[in-house]
C-alpha positions as CSV (number, residue, x, y, z in Angstrom):
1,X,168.4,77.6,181.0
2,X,168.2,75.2,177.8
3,X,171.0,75.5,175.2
4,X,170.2,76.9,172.0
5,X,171.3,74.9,168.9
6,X,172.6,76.6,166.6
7,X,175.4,75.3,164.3
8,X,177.8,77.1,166.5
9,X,176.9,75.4,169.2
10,X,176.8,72.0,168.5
11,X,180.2,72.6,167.6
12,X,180.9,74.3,171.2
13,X,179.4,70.9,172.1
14,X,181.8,68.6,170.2
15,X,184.7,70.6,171.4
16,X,183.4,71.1,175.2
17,X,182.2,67.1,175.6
18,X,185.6,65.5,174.8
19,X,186.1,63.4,177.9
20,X,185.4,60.0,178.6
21,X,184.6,57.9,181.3
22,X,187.8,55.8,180.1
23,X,191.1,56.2,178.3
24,X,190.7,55.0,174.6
25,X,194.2,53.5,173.4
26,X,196.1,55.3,171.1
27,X,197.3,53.0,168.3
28,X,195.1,51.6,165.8
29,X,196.9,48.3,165.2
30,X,196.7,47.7,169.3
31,X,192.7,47.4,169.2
32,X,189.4,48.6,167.2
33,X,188.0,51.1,169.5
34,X,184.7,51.6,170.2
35,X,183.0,54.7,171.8
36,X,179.4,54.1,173.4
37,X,177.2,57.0,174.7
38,X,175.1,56.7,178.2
39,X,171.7,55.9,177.6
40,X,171.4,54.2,180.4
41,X,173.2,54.0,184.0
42,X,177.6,54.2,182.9
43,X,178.3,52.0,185.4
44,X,176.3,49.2,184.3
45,X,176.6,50.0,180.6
46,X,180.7,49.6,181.6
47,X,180.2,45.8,182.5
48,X,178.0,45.2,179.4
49,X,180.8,46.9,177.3
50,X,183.1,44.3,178.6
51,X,181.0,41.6,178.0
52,X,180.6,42.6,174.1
53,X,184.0,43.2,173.4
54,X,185.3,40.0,174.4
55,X,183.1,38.5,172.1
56,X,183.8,40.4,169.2
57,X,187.9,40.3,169.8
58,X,187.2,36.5,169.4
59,X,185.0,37.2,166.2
60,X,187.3,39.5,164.3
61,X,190.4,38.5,165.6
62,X,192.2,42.0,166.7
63,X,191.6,43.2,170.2
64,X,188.5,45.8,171.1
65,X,188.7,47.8,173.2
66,X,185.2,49.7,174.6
67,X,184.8,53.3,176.6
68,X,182.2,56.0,177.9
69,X,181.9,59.2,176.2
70,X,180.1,61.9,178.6
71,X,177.7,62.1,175.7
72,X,177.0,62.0,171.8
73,X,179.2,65.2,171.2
74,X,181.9,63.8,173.1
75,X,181.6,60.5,170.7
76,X,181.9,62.6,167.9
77,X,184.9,64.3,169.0
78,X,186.5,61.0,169.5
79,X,185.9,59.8,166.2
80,X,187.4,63.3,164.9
81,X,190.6,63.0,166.6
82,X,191.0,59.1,166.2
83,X,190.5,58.0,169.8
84,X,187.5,55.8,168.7
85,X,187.4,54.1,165.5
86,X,183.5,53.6,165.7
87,X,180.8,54.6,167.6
88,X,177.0,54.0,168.6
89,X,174.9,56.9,167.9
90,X,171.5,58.3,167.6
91,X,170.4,59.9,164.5
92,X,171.0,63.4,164.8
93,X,174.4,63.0,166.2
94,X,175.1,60.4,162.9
95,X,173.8,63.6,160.6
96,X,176.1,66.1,161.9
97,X,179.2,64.2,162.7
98,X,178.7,63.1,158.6
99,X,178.6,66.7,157.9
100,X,181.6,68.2,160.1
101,X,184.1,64.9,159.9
102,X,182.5,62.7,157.0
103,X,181.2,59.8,159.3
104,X,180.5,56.6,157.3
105,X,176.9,54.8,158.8
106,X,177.1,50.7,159.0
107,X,174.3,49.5,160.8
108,X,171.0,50.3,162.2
109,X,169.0,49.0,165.1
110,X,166.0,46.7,164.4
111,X,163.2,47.3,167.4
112,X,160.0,45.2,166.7
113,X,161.0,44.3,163.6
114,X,161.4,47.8,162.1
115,X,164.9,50.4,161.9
116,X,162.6,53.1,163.6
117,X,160.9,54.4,166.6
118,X,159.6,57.2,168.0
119,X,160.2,60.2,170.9
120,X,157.6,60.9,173.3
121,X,156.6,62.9,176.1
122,X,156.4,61.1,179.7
123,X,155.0,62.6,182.2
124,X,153.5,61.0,186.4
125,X,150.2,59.1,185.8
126,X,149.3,61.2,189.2
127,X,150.6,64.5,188.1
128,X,147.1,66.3,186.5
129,X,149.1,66.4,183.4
130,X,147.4,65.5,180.3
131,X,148.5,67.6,177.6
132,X,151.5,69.2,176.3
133,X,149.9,72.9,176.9
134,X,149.5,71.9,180.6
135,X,152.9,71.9,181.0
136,X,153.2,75.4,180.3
137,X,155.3,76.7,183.4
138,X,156.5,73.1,184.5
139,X,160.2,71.5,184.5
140,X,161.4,69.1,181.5
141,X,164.1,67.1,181.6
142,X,165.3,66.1,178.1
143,X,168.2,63.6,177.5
144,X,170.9,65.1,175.6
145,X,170.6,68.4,173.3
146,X,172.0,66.6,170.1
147,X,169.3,63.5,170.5
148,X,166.3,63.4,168.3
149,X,164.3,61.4,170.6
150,X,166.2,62.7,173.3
151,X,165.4,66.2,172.7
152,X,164.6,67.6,169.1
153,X,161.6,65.8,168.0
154,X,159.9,65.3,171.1
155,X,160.5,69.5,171.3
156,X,159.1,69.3,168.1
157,X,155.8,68.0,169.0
158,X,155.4,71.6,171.3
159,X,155.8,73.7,168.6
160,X,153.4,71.9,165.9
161,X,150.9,72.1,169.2
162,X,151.7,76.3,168.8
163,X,152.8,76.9,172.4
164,X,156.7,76.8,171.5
165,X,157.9,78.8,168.7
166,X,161.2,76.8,168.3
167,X,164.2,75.5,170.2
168,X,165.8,78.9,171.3
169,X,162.1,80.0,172.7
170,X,161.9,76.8,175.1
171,X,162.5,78.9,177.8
172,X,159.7,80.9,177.4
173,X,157.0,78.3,177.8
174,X,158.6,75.7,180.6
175,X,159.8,76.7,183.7
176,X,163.2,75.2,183.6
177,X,164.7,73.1,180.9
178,X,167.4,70.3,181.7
179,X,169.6,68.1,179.8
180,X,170.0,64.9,181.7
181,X,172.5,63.0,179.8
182,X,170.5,59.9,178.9
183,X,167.6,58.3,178.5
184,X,167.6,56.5,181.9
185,X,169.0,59.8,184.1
186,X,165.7,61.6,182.2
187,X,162.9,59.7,182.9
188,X,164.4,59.2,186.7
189,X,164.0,62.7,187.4
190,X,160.2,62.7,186.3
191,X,160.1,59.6,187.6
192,X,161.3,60.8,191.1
193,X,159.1,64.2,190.9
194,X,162.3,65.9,190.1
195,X,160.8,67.4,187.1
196,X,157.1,67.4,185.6
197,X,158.1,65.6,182.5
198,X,160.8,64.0,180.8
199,X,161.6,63.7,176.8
200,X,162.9,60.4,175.6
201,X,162.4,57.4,173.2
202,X,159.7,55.1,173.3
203,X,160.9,52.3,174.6
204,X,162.8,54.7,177.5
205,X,160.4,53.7,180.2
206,X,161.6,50.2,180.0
207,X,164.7,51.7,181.8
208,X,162.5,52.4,185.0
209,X,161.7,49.6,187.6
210,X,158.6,47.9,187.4
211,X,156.9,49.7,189.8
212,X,157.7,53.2,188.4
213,X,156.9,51.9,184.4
214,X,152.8,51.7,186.1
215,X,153.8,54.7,187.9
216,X,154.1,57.0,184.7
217,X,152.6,57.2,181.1
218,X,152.8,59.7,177.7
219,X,150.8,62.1,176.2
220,X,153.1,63.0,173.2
221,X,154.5,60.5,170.3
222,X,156.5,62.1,167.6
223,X,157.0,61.1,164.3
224,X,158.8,57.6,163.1
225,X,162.6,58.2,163.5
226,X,165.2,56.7,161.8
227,X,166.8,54.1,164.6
228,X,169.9,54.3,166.3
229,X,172.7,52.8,164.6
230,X,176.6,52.0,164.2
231,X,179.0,54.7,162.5
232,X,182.9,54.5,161.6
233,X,185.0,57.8,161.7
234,X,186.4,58.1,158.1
235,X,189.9,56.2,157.4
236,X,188.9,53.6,158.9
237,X,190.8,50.2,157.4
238,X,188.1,48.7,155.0
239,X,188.9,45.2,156.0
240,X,188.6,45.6,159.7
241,X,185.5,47.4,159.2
242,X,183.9,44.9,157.1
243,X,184.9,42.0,159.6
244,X,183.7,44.3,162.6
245,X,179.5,44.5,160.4
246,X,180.1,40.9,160.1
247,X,180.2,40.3,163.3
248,X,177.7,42.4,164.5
249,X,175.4,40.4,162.1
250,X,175.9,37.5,163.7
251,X,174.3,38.7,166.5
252,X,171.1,37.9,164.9
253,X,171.3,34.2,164.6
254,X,169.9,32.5,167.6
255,X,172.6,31.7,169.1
256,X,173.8,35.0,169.7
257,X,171.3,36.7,169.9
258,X,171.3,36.8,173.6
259,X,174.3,39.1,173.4
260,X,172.4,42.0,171.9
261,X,171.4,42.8,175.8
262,X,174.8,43.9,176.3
263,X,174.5,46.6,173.0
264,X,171.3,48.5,174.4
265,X,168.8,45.7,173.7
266,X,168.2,45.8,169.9
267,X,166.2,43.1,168.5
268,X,168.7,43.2,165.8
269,X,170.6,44.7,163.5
270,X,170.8,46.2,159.6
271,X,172.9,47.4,157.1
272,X,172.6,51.1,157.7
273,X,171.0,52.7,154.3
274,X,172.1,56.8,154.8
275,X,169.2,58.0,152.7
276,X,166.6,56.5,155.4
277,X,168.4,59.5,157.2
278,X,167.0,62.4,155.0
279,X,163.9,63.2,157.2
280,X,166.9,63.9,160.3
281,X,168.9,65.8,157.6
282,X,165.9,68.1,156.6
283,X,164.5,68.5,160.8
284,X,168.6,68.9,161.6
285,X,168.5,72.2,158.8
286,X,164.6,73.5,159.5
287,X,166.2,74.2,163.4
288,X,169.6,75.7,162.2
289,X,172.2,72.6,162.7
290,X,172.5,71.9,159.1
291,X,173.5,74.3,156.0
């Protein structure tokens, strides 16, 4: 059975996802702590988290220290209690932890040379499916219910086709509805024939092995969403969070630039401009997750 957002819920959420995969340290003058959600497989994300804190503990010059949250609400909740001092993020997440704990955004993700992308519907090139009423009935597997291209805007293209009436009616047009917990765990279930389709970024399919990227396609795209991007819990010490976006700049001059494969694959990296969020702010109160 799905979850229905309400604001009451995503605070449920918050509250309910506050365990990580590792123990955050406790003093801020120990290490800047960093809180990273699983997109993609924990375990492997764990040795890429190692690899990128090393090499910004030698940038800025105070220790970092990296962990797995369960998922974006747990990252939130971190951030609210002062067990991570910044945190990558989707969108929505960024919205509503600026709302409920006054999260300051720092940087956004460049793909292809623009800070957006989209959500879309994947479904198996061999599974008759070839348009979103077709899976009326069928399993979805979504990645997280506080994504926007994990969940709320590819929902969203159902109900401007009219066969959902919003996120509380999901149930009545799929057969099941399941929250993976990442991009990668999604689109392996509809990959696997677990579930009849999948709801994810763009680029998520890049997360499957060759052979199962030729093996599926999508028949959905959403609209442009603002990109991923980099957010500090408030209080943060100015200084160290300036050093910490200078840093993280320099990962887009050639020589560094091989490191972003170890931040989920970026081309790059911006200045995070809050009002590119306002379409996420307006989607976030149309469904009830905003006042």
């Amino acid at each position: 059975m799905p979850v229905q957002l309400t604001r009451r819920t995503i605070l449920t959420l918050v509250g309910a996802g506050a365990v990580s995969l590792a123990t955050p340290l406790a003093a801020q003058d120990t290490a800047l702590r960093l809180a990273f959600i699983p997109q993609e497989n924990p375990e492997k994300l764990l040795g890429d988290i190692e690899a990128i804190t090393g090499w910004l503990a030698s940038e800025i010059g105070v220790s970092v220290e990296g962990f797995v949250t369960i998922d974006h609400a747990a990252a939130v909740e971190a951030l609210r209690n002062g067990d991570a001092d910044i945190s990558f993020m989707g969108a929505l997440p960024f919205v509503l932890a600026e709302a409920e704990i006054g999260a300051e955004p720092l940087l956004s993700e460049v793909y292809r040379d623009a800070p957006s992308y989209t959500g879309r519907i994947f479904v198996r090139r061999d599974s008759g499916i070839g348009a979103l009423v077709d899976l009326r009935g069928r399993d979805i597997a979504f990645a997280d219910p506080i994504s926007e291209s994990g969940y709320l805007y590819p929902l969203a293209e159902f109900v401007e086709a009219g066969v959902v009436k919003g996120p509380s009616a999901a149930e009545e047009f799929f057969g099941r509805v399941f929250f993976a917990g990442g991009y990668q765990q999604a689109m392996q279930a509809m990959a696997e024939g677990l579930v009849d389709a999948a709801g994810a970024s763009q680029y998520a399919d890049l997360l499957l092995t060759p052979q199962q990227q030729a093996e599926v396609t999508w028949i959905a795209e959403s609209a442009p969403i603002p990109s991923h991007l980099v957010i500090a819990r408030p209080g943060l010490d100015a200084a160290l969070r300036d050093r910490f976006v200078d840093a993280m700049l320099r990962l887009n001059e050639p020589e560094h630039r091989n490191k972003l494969r170890y931040l989920y694959g970026p081309d790059g990296y911006v200045r995070a401009d809050g009002a590119a969020y306002d379409g996420v702010r307006d989607m976030a109160r149309r469904y009830g997750l905003l006042e």
